[in-house]
Backbone as numpy.savetxt, mean C-alpha at the origin, in Angstrom:
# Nx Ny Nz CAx CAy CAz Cx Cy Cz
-7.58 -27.31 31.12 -8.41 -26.10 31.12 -7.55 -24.85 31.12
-6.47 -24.84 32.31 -5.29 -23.91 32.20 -4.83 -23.32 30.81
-4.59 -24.73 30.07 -4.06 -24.39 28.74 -4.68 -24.01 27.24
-5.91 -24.37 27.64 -7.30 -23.65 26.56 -7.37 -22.32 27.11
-7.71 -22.21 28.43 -7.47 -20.80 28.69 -6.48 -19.70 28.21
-5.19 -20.18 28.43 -4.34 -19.59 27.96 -3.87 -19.08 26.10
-4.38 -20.72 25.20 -4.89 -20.32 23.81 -5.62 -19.25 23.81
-6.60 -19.29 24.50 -7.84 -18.59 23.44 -7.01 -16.92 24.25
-7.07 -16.80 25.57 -6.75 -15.46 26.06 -5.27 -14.67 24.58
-4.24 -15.89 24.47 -3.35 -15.42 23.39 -3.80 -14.86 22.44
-5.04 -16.43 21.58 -5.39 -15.62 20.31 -6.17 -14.76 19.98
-6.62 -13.89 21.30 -7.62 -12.64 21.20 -6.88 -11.16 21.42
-5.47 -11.54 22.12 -4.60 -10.57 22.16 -3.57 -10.16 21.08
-3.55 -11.20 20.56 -3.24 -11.37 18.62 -4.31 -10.40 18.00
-5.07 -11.16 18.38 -6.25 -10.82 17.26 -6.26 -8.91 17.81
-6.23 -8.64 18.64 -6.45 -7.37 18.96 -5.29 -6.17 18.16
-4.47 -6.72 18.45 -2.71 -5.80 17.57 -2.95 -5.94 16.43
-3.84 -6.61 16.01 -3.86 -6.42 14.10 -4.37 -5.42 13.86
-3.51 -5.28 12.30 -3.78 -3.79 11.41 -4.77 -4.08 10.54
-5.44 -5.10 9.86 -5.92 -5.51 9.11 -6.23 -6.81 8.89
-6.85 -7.05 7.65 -7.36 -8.35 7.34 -6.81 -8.69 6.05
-7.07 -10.10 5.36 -6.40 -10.48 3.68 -8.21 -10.33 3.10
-8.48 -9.57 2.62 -9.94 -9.42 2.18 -10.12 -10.69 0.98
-8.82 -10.47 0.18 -9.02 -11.17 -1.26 -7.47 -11.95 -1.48
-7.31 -13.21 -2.20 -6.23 -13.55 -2.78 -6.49 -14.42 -4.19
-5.17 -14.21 -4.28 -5.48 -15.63 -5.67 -3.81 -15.62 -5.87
-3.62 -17.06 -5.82 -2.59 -17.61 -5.96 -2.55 -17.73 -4.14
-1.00 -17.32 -4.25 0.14 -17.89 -2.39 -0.02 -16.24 -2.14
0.69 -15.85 -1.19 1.30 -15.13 -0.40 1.36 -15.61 1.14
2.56 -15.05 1.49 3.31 -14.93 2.99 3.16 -13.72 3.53
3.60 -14.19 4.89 3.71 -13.06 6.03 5.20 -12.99 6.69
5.87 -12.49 6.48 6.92 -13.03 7.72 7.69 -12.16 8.46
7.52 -12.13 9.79 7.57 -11.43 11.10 9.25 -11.37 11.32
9.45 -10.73 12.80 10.90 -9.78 12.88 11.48 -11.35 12.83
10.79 -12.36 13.52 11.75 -13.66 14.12 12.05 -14.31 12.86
11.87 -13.66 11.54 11.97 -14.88 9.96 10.91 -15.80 10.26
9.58 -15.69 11.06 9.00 -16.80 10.79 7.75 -16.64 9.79
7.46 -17.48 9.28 6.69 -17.70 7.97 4.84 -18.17 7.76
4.29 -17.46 7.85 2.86 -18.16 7.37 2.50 -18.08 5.93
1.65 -18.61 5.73 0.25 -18.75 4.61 -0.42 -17.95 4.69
-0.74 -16.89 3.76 -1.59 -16.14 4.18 -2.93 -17.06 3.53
-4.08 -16.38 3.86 -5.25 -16.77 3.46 -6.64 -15.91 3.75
-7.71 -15.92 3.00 -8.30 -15.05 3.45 -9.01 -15.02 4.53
-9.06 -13.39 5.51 -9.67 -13.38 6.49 -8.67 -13.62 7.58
-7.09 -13.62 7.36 -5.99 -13.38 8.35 -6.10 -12.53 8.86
-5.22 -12.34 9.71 -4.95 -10.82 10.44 -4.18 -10.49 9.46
-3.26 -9.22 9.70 -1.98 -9.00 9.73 -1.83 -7.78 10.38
-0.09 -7.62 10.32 0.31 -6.74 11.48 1.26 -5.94 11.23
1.88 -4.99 12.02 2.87 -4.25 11.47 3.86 -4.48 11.59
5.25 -4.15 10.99 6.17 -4.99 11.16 6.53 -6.31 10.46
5.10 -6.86 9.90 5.40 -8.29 9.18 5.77 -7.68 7.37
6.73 -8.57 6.97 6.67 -8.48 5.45 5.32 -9.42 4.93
5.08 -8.41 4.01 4.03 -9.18 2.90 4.33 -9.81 2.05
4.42 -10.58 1.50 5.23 -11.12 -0.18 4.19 -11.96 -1.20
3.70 -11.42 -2.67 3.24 -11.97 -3.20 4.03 -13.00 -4.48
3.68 -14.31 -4.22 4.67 -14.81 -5.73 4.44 -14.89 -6.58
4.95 -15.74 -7.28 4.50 -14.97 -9.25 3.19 -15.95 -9.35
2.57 -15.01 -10.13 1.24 -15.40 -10.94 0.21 -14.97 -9.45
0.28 -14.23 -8.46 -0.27 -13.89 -7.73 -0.84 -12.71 -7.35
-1.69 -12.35 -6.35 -1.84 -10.85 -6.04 -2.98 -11.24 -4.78
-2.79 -10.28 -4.02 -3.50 -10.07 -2.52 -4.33 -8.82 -2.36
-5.23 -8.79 -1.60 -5.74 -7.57 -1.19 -5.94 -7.12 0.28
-5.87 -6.55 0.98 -5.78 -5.88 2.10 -6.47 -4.95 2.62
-7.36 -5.06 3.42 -7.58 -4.56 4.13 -7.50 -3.71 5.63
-7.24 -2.47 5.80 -6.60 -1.81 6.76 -7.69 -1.36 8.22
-7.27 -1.26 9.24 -8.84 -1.34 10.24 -9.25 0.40 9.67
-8.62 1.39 8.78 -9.14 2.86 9.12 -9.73 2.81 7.36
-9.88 1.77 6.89 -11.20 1.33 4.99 -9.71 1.61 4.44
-8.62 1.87 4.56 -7.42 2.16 3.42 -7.64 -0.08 3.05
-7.87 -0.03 1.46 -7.35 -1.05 0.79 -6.14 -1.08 -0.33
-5.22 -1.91 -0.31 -4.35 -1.65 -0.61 -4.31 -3.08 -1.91
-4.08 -3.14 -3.11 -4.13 -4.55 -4.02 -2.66 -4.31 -4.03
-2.29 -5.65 -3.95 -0.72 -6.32 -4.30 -0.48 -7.15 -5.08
0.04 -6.41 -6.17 0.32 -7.66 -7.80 1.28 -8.89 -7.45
1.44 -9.45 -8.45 3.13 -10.27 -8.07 4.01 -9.75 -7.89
4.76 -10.83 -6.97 6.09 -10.39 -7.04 6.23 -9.00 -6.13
5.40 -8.94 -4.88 5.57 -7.70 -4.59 5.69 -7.75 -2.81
6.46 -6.67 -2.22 7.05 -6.63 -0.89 6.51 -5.39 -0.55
6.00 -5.64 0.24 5.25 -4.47 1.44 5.15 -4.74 3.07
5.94 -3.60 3.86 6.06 -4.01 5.10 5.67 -2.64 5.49
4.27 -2.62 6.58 3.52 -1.45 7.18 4.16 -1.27 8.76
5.37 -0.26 8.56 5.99 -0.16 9.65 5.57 0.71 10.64
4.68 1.70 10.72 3.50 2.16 11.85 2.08 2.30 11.19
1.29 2.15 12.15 -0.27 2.33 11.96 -0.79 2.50 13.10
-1.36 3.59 13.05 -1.81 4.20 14.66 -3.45 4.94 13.86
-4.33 4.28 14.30 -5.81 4.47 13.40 -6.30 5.02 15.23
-5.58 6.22 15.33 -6.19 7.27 16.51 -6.95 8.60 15.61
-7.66 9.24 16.71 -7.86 10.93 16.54 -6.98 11.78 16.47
-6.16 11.44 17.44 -5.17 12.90 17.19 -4.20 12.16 16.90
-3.66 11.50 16.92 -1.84 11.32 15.91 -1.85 10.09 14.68
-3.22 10.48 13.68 -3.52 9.57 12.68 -1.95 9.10 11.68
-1.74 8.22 11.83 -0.95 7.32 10.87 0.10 5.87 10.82
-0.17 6.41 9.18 0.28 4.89 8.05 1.41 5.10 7.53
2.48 4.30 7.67 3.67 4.13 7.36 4.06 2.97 6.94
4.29 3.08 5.47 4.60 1.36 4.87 6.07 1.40 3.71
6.46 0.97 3.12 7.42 0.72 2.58 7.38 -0.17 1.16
7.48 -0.14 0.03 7.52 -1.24 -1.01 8.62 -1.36 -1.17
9.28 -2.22 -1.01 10.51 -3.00 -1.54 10.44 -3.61 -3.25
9.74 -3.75 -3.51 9.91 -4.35 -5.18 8.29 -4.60 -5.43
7.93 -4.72 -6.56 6.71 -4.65 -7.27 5.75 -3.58 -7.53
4.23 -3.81 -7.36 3.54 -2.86 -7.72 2.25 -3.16 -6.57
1.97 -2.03 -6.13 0.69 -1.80 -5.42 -0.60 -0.58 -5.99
-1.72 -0.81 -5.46 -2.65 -0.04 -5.92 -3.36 0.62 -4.49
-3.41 1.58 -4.14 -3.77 2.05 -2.52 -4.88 2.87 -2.96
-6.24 2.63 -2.25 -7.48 3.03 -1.40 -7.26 3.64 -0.24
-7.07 4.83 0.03 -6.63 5.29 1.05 -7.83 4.91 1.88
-7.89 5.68 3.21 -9.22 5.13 4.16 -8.92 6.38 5.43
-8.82 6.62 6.16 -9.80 7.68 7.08 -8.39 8.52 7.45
-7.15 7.25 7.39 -6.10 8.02 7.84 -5.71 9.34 7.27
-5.71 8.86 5.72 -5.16 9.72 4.92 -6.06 11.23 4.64
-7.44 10.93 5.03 -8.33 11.73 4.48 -8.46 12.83 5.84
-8.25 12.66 7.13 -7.79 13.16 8.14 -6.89 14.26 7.84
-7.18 15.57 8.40 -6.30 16.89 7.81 -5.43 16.88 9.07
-5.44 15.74 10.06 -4.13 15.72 10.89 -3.18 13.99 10.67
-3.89 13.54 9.54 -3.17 12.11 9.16 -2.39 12.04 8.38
-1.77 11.51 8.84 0.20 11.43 8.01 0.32 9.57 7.27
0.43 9.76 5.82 -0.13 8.59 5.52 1.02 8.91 3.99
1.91 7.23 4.48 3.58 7.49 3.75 3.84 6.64 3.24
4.02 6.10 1.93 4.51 5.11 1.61 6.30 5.50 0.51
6.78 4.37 1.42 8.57 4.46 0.48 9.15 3.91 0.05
9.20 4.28 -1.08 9.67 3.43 -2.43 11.06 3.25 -2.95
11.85 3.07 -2.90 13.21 3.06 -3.20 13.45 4.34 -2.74
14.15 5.26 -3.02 14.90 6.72 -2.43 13.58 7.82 -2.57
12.21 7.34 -2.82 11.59 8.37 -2.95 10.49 8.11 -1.70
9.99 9.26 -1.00 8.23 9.22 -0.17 7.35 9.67 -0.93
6.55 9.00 -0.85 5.48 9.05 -1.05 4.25 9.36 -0.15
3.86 11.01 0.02 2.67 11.44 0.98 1.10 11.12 0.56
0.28 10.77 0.62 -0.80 10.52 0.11 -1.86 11.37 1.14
-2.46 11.90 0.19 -4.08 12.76 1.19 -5.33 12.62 0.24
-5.70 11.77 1.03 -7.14 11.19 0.51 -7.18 11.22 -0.85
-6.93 9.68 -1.27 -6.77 9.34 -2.74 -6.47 8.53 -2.91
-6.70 7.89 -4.76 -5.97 6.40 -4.77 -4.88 6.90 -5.72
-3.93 5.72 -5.20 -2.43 5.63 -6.06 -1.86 4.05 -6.77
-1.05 4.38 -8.16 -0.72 3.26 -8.42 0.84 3.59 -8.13
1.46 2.69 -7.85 2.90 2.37 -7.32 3.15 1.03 -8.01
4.54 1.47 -8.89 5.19 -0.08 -9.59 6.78 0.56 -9.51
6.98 -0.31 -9.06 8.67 -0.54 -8.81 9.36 -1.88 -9.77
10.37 -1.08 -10.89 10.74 -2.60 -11.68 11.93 -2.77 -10.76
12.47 -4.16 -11.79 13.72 -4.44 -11.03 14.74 -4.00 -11.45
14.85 -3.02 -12.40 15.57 -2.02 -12.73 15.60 -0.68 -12.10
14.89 -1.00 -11.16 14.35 0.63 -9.95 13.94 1.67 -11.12
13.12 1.15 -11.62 12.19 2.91 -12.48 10.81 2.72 -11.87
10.55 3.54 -11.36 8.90 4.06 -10.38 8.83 4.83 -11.39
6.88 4.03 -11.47 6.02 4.36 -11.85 5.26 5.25 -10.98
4.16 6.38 -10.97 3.33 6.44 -10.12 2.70 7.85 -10.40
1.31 7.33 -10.46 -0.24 8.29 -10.94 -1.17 7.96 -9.78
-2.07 8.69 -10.27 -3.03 9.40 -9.11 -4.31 8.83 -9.69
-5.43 8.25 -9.23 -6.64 7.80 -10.07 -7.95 8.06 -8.68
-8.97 8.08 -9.39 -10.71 8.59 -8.39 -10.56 7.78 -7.40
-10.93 7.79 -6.70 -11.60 6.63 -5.60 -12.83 6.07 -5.92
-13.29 5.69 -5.61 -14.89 4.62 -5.21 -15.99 5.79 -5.48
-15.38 6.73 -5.02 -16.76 7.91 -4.86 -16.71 9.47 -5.60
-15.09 9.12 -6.79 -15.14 9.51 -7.54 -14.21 10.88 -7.41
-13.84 11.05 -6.25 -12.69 12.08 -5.73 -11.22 11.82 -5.62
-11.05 12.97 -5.98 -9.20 13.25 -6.41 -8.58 13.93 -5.42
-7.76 13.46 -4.75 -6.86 13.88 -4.13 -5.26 14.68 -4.47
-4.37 13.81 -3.83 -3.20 14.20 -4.61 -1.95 13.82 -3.53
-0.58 13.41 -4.85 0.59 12.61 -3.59 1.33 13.77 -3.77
1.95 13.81 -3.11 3.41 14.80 -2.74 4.12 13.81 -2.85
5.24 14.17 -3.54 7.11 13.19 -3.72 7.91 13.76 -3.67
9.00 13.31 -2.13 9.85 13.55 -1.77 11.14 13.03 -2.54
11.98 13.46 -3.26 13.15 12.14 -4.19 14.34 12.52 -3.55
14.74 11.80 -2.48 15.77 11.98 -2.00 17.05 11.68 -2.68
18.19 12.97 -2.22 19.35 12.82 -3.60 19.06 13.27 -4.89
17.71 14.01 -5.29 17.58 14.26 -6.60 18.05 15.53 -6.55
18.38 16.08 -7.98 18.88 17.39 -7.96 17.47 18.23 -7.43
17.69 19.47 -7.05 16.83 20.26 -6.52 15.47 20.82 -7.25
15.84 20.45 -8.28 14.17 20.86 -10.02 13.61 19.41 -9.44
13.97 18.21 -8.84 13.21 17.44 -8.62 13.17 16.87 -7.21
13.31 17.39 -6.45 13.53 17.28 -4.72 12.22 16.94 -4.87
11.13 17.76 -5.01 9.56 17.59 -4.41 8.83 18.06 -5.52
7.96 16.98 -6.07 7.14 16.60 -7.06 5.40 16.76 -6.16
4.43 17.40 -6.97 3.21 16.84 -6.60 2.33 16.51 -7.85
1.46 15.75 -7.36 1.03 14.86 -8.22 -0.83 15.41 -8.34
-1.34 15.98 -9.22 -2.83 16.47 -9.01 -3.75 15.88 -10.07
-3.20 15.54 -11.17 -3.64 15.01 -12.40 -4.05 13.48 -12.49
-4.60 13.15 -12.68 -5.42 11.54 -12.79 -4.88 11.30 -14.29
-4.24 11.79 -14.92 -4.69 11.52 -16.33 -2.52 11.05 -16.57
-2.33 12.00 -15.76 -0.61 11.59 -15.63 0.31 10.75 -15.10
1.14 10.08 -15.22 2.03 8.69 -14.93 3.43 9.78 -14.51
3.72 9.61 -13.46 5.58 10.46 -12.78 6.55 9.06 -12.69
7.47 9.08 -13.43 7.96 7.93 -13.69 9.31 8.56 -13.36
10.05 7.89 -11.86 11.35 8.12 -11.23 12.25 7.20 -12.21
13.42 7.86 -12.41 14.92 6.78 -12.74 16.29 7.85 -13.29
17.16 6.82 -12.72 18.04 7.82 -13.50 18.69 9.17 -12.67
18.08 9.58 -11.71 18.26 10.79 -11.82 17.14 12.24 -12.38
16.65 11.46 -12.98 15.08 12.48 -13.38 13.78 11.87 -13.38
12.71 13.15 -13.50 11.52 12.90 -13.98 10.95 12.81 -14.89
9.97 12.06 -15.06 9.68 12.48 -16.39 8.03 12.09 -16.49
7.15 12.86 -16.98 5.74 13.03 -17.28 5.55 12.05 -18.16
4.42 11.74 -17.92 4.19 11.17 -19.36 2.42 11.09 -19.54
1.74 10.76 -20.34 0.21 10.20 -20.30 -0.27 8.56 -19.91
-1.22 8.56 -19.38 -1.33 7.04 -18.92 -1.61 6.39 -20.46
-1.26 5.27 -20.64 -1.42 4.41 -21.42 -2.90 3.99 -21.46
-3.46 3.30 -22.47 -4.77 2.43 -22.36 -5.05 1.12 -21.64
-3.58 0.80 -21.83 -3.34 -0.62 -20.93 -3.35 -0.25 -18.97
-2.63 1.13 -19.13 -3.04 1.34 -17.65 -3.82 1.80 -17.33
-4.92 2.52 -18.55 -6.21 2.97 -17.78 -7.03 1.47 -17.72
-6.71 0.51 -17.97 -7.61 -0.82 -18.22 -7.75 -1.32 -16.93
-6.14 -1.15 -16.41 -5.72 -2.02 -15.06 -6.24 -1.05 -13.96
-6.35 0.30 -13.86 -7.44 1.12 -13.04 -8.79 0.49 -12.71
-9.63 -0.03 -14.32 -10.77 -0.15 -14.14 -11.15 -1.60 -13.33
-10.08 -2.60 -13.45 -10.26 -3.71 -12.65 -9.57 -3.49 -11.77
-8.83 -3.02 -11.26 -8.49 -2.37 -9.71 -9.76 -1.80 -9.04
-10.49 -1.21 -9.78 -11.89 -0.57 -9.51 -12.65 -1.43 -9.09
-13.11 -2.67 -9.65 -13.93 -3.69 -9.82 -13.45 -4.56 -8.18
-12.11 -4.46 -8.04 -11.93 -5.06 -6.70 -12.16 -4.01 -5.03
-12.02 -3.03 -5.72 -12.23 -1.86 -4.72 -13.52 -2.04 -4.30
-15.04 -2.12 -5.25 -15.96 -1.81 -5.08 -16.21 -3.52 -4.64
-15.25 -4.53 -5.11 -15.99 -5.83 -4.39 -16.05 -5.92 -2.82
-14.71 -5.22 -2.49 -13.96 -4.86 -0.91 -15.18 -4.15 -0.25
């Protein structure tokens, strides 16, 4: 009895420190915590901060955050949410991509005019205020990254920090839905979204509104 007690009291104090849930998958993905240890993700997990995410090839995950931020994770992709504090007064999200591509639904943090909501991408930050973003990191380090509606049809906008860039590109903002800011090299460079990436918006859409 001692030791059922002690399960269930654990797995509710687990269950309590989580940042989120796996809303959606298809294919594998992992979790794996400070100790290198390893799960399965599956849907309707927790997860937490501090853990790496990892999707493998032919895969992609979706996420759910406790403040509505959803976040889709293609293949091949590394994301570790190193604070999340879903308070009133000191709102924020702090995450990191290491390699691949993500699609972010922001959610209450970001939309909060005292929420600090950061994602960092190779040498660049990424500020987000209430909005969605696409983020692709190759393995050649060239970032991608545009600005697209939300669910309810509002535009926000990212601020980019490029650390080490010459000073014409220190701090980038991003207001346009219709534009792709593509880091490498040493510069920026504009460009128009493609058809193929307005395609991958609209089924990014289709999972947003399933979430």
């Amino acid at each position: 009895k001692v030791l059922i007690l002690f399960l269930v009291t654990f797995s509710l104090k687990a269950d309590e420190n989580n940042i989120g849930i796996v809303s959606e998958i298809k294919g594998e993905a992992v979790a794996i915590n400070d100790d290198l240890e390893e799960r399965d993700l599956n849907v309707f997990d927790s997860i937490f901060s501090n853990e790496e995410i990892f999707t493998t090839e032919n895969s992609s995950i979706t996420l759910q955050f406790n403040d509505d931020t959803t976040i889709i994770m293609k293949e091949l992709t590394s994301l570790v949410v190193s604070e999340f504090q879903n308070s009133k007064l000191d709102p924020k999200f702090k995450s990191k991509v290491s390699k691949g591509e993500i699609v972010v639904e922001t959610g209450s943090i970001a939309k909060n005019k005292t929420g600090e909501m950061e994602v960092i991408v190779n040498t660049s930050s990424l500020g987000l205020r209430g909005t969605r973003v696409n983020v692709a990191l190759s393995s050649e380090g060239k970032l991608d990254i545009s600005l697209g509606e939300d669910n309810f049809g509002n535009v926000g906008q990212i601020k980019i920090i490029n650390n080490g860039m010459p000073d014409i590109y220190e701090q980038q903002t991003i207001f346009s839905t219709d534009e792709v800011f593509t880091i490498s090299d040493y510069e920026v460079i504009k460009r128009e979204k493609s058809t193929e990436e307005q395609n991958e918006e609209k089924l990014s859409n289709e999972t947003f509104v399933n979430n």
